[in-house]
C-alpha atoms as one frame of an Amber mdcrd trajectory, in Angstrom:
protein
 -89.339 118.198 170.548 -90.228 121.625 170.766 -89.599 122.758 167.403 -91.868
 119.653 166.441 -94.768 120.954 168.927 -94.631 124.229 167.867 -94.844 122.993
 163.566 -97.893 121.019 164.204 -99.314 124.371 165.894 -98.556 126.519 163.371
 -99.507 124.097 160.581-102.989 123.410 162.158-103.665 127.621 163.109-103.113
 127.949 159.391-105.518 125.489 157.831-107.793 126.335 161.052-107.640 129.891
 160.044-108.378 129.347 156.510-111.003 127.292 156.394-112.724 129.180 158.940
-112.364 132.928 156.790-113.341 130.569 153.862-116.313 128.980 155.477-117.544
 132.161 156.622-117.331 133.913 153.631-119.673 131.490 152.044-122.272 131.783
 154.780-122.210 135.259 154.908-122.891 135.350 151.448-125.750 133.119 151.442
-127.275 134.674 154.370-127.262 137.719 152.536-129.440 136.587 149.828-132.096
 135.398 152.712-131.579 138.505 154.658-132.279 140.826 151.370-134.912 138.681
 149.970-136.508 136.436 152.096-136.562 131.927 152.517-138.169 131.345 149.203
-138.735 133.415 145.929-141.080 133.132 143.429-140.109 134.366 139.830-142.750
 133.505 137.561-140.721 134.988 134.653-143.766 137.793 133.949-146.084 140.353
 135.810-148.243 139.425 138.221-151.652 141.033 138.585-153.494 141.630 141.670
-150.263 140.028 143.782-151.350 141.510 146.748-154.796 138.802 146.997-151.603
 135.735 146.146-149.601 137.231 149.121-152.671 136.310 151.401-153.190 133.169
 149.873-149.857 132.364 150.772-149.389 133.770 154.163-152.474 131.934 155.193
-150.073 128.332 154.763-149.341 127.163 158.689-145.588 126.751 156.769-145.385
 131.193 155.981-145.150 133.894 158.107-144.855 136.417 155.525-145.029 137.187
 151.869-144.542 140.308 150.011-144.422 141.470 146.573-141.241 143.121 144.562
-141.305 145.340 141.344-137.342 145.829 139.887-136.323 148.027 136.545-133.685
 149.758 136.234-132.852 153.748 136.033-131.128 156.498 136.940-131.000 158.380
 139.475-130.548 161.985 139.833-129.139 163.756 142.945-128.073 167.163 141.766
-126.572 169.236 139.144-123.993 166.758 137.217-124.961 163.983 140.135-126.189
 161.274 138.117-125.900 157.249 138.534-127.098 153.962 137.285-129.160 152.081
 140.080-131.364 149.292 140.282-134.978 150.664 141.426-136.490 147.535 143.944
-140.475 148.534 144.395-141.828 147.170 147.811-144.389 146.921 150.375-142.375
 149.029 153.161-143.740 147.940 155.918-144.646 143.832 154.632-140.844 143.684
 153.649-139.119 144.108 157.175-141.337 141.292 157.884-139.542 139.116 154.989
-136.268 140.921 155.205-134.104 142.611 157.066-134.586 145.513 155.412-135.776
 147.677 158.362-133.174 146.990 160.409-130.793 147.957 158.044-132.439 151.859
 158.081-129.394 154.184 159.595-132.193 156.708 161.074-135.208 154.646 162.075
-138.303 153.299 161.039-140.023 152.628 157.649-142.895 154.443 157.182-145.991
 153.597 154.602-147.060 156.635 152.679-150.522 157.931 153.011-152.865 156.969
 150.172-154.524 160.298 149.645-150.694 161.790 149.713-148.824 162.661 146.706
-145.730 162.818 148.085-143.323 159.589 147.466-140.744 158.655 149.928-137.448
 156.049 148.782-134.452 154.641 150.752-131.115 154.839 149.304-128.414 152.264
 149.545-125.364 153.789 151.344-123.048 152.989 148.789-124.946 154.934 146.253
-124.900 158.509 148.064-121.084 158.392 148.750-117.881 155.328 148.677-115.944
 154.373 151.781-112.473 155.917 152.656-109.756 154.010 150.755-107.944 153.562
 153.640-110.400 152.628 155.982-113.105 151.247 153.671-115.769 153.164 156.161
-118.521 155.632 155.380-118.278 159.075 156.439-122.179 158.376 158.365-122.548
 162.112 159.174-122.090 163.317 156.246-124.546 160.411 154.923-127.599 161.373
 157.105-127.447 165.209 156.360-128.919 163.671 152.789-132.249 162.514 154.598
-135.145 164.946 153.325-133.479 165.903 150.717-134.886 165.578 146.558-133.718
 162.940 144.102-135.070 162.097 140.999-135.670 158.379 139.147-135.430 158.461
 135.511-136.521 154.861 134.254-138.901 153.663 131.119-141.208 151.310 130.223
-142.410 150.051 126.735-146.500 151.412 125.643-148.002 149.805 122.576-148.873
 152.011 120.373-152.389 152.182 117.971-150.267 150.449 114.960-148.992 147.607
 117.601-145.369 148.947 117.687-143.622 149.112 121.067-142.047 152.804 121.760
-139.883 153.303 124.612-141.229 155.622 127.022-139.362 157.844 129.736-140.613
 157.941 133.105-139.506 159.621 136.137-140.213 159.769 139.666-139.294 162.298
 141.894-139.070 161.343 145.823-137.872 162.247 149.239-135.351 160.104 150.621
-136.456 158.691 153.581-133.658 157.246 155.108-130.354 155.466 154.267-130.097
 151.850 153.685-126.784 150.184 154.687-126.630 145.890 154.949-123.137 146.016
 155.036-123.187 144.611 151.662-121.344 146.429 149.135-122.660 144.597 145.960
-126.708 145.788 147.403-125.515 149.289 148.523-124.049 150.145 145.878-126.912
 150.197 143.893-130.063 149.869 145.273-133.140 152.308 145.751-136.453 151.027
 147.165-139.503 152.813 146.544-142.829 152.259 147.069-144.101 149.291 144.655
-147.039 151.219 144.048-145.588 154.390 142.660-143.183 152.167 141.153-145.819
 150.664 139.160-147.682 153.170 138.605-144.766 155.166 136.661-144.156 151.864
 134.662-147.633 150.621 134.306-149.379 154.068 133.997-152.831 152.542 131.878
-153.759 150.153 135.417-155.409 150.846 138.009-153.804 148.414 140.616-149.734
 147.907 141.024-148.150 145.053 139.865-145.363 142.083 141.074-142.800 140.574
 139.156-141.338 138.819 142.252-142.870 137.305 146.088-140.138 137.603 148.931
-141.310 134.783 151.261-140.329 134.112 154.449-141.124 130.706 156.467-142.015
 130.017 159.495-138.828 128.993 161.496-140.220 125.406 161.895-140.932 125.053
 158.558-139.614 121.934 156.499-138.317 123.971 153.719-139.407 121.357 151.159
-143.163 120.953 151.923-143.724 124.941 152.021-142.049 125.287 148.119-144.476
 122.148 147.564-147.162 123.746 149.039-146.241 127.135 147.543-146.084 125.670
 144.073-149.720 124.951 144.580-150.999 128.213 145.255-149.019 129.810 142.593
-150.592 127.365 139.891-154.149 127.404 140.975-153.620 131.389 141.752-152.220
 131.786 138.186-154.821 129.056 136.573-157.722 131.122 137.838-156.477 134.754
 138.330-154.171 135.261 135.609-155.263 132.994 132.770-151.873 131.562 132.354
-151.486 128.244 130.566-150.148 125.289 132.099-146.947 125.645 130.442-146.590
 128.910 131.335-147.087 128.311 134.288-144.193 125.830 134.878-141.560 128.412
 133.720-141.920 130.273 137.475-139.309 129.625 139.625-139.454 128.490 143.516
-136.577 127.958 145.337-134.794 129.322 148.628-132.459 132.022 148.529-130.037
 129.784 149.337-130.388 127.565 146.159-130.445 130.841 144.367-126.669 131.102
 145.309-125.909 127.500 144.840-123.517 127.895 141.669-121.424 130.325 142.855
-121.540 129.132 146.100-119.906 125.372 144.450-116.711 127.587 142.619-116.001
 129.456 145.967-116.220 125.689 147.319-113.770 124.426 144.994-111.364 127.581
 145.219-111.258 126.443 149.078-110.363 122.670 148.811-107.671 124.052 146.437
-106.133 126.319 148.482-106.820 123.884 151.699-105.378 121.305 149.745-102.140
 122.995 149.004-101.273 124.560 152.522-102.411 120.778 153.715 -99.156 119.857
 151.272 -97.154 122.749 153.402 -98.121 121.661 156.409 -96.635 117.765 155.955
 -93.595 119.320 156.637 -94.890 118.842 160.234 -94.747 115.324 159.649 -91.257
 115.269 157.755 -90.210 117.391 161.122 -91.720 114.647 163.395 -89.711 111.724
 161.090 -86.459 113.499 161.355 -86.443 114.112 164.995 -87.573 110.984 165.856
 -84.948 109.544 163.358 -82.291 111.311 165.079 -83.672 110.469 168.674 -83.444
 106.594 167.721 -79.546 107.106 165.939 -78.159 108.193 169.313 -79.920 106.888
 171.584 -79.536 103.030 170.540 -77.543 102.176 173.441 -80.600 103.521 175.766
 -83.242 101.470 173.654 -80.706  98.290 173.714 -80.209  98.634 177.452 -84.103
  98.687 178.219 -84.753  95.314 175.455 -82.223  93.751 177.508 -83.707  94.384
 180.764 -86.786  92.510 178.835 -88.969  95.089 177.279 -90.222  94.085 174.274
 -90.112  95.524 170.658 -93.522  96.314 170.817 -93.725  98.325 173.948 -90.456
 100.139 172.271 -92.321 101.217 169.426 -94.975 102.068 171.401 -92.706 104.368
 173.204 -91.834 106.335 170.121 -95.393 106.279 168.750 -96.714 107.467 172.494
 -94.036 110.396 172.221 -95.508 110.906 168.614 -99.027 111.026 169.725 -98.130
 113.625 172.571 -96.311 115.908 169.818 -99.706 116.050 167.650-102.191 116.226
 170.565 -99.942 119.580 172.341 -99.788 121.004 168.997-103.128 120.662 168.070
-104.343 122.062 171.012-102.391 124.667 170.314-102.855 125.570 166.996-106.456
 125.433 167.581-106.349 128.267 170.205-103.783 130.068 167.898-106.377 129.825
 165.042-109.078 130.607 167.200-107.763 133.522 168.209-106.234 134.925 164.950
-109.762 134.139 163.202-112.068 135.804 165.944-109.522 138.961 165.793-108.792
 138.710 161.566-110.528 141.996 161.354-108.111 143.756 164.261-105.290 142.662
 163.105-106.566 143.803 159.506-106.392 147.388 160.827-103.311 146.771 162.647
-101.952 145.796 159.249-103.503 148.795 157.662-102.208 151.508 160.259 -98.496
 150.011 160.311 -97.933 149.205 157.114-100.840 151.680 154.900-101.949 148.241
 153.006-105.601 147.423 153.145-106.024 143.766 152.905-110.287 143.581 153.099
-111.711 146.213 150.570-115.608 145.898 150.884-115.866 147.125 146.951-113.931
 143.689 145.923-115.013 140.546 148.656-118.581 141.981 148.955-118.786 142.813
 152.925-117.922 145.359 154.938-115.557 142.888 157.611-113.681 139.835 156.763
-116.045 136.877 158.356-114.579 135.805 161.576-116.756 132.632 162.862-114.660
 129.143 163.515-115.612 126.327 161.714-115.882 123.856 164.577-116.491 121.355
 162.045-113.150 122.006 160.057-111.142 122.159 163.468-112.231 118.676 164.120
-111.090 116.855 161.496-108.039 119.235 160.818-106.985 118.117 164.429-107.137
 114.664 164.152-105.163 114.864 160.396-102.248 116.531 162.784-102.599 113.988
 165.782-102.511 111.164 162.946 -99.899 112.965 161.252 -97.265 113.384 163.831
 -98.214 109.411 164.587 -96.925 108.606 161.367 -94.068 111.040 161.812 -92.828
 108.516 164.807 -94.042 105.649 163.089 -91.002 104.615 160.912 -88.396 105.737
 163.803 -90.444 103.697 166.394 -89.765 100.388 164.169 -86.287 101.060 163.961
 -86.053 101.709 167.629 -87.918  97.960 167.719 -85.632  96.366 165.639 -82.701
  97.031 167.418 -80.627  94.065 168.805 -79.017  94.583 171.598 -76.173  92.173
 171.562 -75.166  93.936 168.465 -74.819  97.609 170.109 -74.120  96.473 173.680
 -70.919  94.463 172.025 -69.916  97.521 170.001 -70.325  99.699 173.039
């Protein structure tokens, strides 16, 4: 009975556990994509002029509390003699995007600061992962060592096409030399890795040297928390089209090709083929576990084989088949509703302290099972899906139910004239 108990446990702590990492995983990662770029995001597919007059427009909506405008090329970066790196430059309003994002919490030192208009001196932010990687065996950042780069130089080496008098296109270098500011670090390895923010002003400016104001290529919006996510993109669409109609000069058609959606959506593919990967694996370890219930059968089984003369003594005394194989499939019952209870602590615990026992893994045996630079984030996700315990609970109560089910019957169908003679 024990051993039967303790199968169901372990059978439901694994899916429990699974599920849970699984689940997390995925809303980590699409929390991400809100937390580094807002609800909704508009990509009109082109420049946009004058953003900062659409970013009022917009945050005057009851449905958004903030809007800012984004500038992204890509470069190099250059941090000393023979210290030289690809990097994706973002260009941003510093202090409108820790309104959107979470980009100002993420600062190791402090507080984003707006540079001065009359001052020529630039300040960026650097993405942790750029300036140095994490240990191999610990997959952490040596912080200290981090911070001492604050104040110092780096240089952005990017380009932009100019057309020339004949109405060819030449490639032209630009570069932008800043102070770093501070050091970024969302505990996402895929953004840190790569990113440097700079104002989207000098940012333009280097790209878009003949005008005079900076320009957009994306909004970061972020909705009011009451919001009904589907009437602000309505609502949003609007302004874009009348802002573009009038502003911009855009034709209608050109106009459709922007794209509004949440960050969410923005995920929504991937999100599906991580979905899939997890009924898969769910699937087959659901397969394992009906061992549980092949346990249950057997025991049972055996349980009704020797103890016929018990269950012919008690139909004799004038219990009925029925209330025999209700016995059996009360005993049943029991099995799956102790081991369930079980195996949901035991998952709860193992998925609450996954990233412990990670390290525990890690000291003991020098394997590192969570590497930041191949799932993405810096600690395994360790939230319980209360909705997968649920129904993964009731699958194991059920299951150990059927377990009993075909012993109870036999237990009902014994005649007792038949084993009380033999006896």
């Amino acid at each position: 009975m024990l051993l039967s108990i303790a199968a169901v446990a372990i059978s439901c702590a694994l899916l429990i556990t699974v599920a849970s990492i699984f689940t997390g995983f995925i809303d980590a990662f699409e929390q991400s994509a809100v937390n580094a770029m807002g609800d909704v995001i508009l990509s009109p597919g082109g420049d946009i002029k004058d953003y900062q007059e659409l970013t009022r427009e917009l945050e005057e909506l009851k449905e958004v509390k903030a809007a800012a405008g984004t500038l992204s090329t890509q470069g190099l970066l250059h941090l000393g003699k023979g210290n030289v790196r690809a990097v994706e430059i973002w260009g941003i309003e510093v202090q409108k995007e820790g309104k959107v994002t979470t980009f100002e919490k993420s600062l190791l030192k402090g507080k984003a600061t707006e540079p001065q208009a009359e001052s020529n001196a630039t300040e960026g932010y650097i993405g942790i992962g750029v300036l140095a990687e994490p240990n191999e065996q610990t997959d952490e950042y040596d912080f200290n060592a981090v911070e001492k780069m604050v104040g110092q130089q780096a240089v952005i080496t990017t380009g932009s096409a100019v057309k020339e008098e004949n109405g060819e296109k030449q490639f032209k270098r630009r570069t932008i030399q800043f102070t770093i500011a501070d050091v970024v670090f969302t505990g996402i390895y895929y953004l840190d890795s790569r990113l440097v923010y700079l104002p989207i002003d000098r940012l333009s400016k280097a790209i878009y040297p003949e005008l005079d104001q900076p320009v957009a290529r994306q909004i970061h919006i972020k909705l009011d928390k009451n919001a009904d996510t589907a009437a602000a993109i309505s609502q949003i669409r609007g302004v874009w089209e009348t802002f573009a109609a009038e502003k911009l000069g855009w034709g209608q058609q050109q106009i459709q090709w922007a794209r509004i959606e949440t960050a969410r959506q923005m995920q929504a593919r991937y999100v599906a083929e991580i979905r899939k990967q997890m009924g898969v694996l769910l699937l087959i370890f659901g397969v394992v576990s009906l061992s549980a219930v092949l346990l249950v059968f057997c025991i049972f089984y055996m349980i009704v084989e020797h103890r016929q003369r018990d269950v012919a003594i008690l139909k004799s005394c004038g219990a009925t088949s029925g209330s025999v194989a209700i016995v059996f499939i009360g005993f049943g019952g029991c099995i799956g509703v102790v081991g369930a209870g079980l195996g949901t602590m035991l998952g709860y615990y193992i998925t609450k302290n996954i990233n412990a026992m990670e390290e525990w893994i890690r000291i003991i045996f020098g394997l590192k099972l969570w590497k930041a630079s191949v799932y993405m984030f810096s600690t395994i996700p360790n939230e319980v899906d209360w909705q997968a315990v649920v129904w993964i609970t009731v699958a194991a109560i059920v299951g150990a139910v059927l377990g009993a089910t075909i012993p109870a019957v036999s237990a009902a169908l014994t005649k007792p004239v038949s084993i009380l003679r033999y006896e």
